[in-house]
Structure formats: C-alpha cells, structure tokens
N, C-alpha and C positions, 0 to 999 in steps of 0.2 A: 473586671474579669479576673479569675484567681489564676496563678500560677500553672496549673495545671490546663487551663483553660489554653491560656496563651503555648505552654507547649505542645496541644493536641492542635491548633490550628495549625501551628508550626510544620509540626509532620505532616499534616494533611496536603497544607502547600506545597512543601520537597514531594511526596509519594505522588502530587499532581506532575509537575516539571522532569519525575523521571521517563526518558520514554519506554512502552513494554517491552519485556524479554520476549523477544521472539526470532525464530530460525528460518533462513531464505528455505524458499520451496523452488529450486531453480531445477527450468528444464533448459538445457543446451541447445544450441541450435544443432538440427539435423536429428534429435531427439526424437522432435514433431509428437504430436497425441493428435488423434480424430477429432472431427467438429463434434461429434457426440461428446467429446469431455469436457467440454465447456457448457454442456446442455445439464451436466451432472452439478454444476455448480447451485447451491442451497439458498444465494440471494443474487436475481437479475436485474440490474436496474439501470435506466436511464440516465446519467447525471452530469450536471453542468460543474466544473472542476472549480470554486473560489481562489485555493491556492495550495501549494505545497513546501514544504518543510525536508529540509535533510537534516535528522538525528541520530543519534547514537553511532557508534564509532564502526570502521569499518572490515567487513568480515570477511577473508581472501576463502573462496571457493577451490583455485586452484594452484597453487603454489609454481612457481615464486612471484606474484603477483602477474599472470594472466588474467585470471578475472578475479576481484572485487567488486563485492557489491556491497549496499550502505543501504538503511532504513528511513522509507521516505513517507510524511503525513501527509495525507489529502484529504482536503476539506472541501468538500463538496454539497452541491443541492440535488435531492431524488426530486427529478421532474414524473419517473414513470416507474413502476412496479412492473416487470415483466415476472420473476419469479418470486418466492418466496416472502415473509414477512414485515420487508421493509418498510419502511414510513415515509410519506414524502416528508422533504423539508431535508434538514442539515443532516449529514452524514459525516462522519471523519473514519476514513476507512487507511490502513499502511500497505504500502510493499517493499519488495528491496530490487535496486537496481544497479547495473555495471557502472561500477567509477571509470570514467576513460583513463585508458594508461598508454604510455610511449610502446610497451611489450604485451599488449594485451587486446582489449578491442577498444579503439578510438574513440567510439561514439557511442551514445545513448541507445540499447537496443530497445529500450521502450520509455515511455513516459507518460505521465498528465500532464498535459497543457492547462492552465490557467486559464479561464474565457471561452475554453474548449467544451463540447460536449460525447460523450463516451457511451459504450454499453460497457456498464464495470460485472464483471462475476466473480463476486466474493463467497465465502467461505466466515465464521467464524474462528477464531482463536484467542482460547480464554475468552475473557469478557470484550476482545476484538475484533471489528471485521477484519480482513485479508482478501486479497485477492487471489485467486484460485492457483496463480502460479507468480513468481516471480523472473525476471531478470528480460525473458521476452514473451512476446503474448498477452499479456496480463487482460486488454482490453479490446474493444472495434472502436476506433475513431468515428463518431458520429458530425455529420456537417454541422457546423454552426449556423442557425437561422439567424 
C-alpha cells in the first residue's frame, strides 16, 4: 500500500474514534411538554439497549456546575418500527445526560439500561440519531420479557 494509502486510512480511523459534535436538547424538570411531543418524534421504535458509552467531555448547562450533562452512545437492537424509517436490527442512536454532582442533582434523571427494553423517540442529527430530548424523558421503559 503506498503512502498515501496508509495516511487516508489513518484519518479515516481518527475521524471514526472521534465522537460527533453535537448540543444537549435539554428540557428541565417542571418544563414538562404534552404527550403529543413525543408523538411528533420522526423515528419510534421498540429496542433492546446492548450497551452504552460515555464520550466526549462534559457540558455545564447551568452554571456553576448545577447541571452537567455528558454525551452518552447506545447501541441498541430495533425489535419494532412503530414510526418512521427505521430498520430492524443494530441501531447506535446518542444523548446527553446529568453527571451526578454533590450541588446539583445526585442521580441519573434518565438512562438506558443495558438488557433493558425501551420505546426510544429519536430525531435525526446530521448523519445521527438523537433522541427527541435530553437530560430527562428521553424514553418509556418497556418490561423485559
């Protein structure tokens, strides 16, 4: 392979490992939106969570560190299409969620669970899914069979 070869793979590897530039969509609590805005959401679906990732560095919403949130990967399986174009099978869809802090809010106000199953309402950004809102809300915990 010539030179040139080996540094286009190069890049290609780095521009894989970077995670995307992307900005929280955070709704507060007490904020609230109708069940109708979740119905607005462009892709519905079913999915079984594989696992999640916490990347890229963390982004204070409300100064002086009340809330922080941090960009989180989920790797997921579409068991069901309820809206929109999605495909069953592997999904890798992000959100962003509250880092617990000693002056802020303690605990995770949302999550994926790993082994768990969800109705997720995403949203596209850029060439990424997202989920329709971040920080809380994002999903409905569906029972595990």
């Amino acid at each position: 392979m010539s030179m040139i070869g080996h540094l286009l793979l190069l890049l290609a590897q780095v521009a894989q490992s970077q995670p995307p530039t992307l900005v929280p969509r955070v709704l507060l609590p007490g904020e609230g939106v109708g069940s109708s805005f979740w119905l607005t959401a462009p892709y519905i679906g079913v999915i079984a969570v594989r696992s999640t990732d916490w990347i890229g560095d963390p982004v204070e919403i409300t100064p002086p560190g009340e809330l922080v949130v941090r960009l989180v990967r989920v790797d997921a399986e579409v068991e069901s299409v309820v809206k929109g174009e999605l495909q069953k099978g592997p999904l890798q869809f992000y959100f962003f969620v509250n880092v617990p802090s000693a002056n802020g809010y303690n605990t995770y106000l949302s999550w994926f669970e790993p082994g768990r199953r969800y109705v997720a309402f995403l949203r596209r950004d850029g060439e990424n899914f997202r989920t329709m809102t971040d920080h809380e809300y994002p999903n409905t915990q569906r029972p595990t069979l």
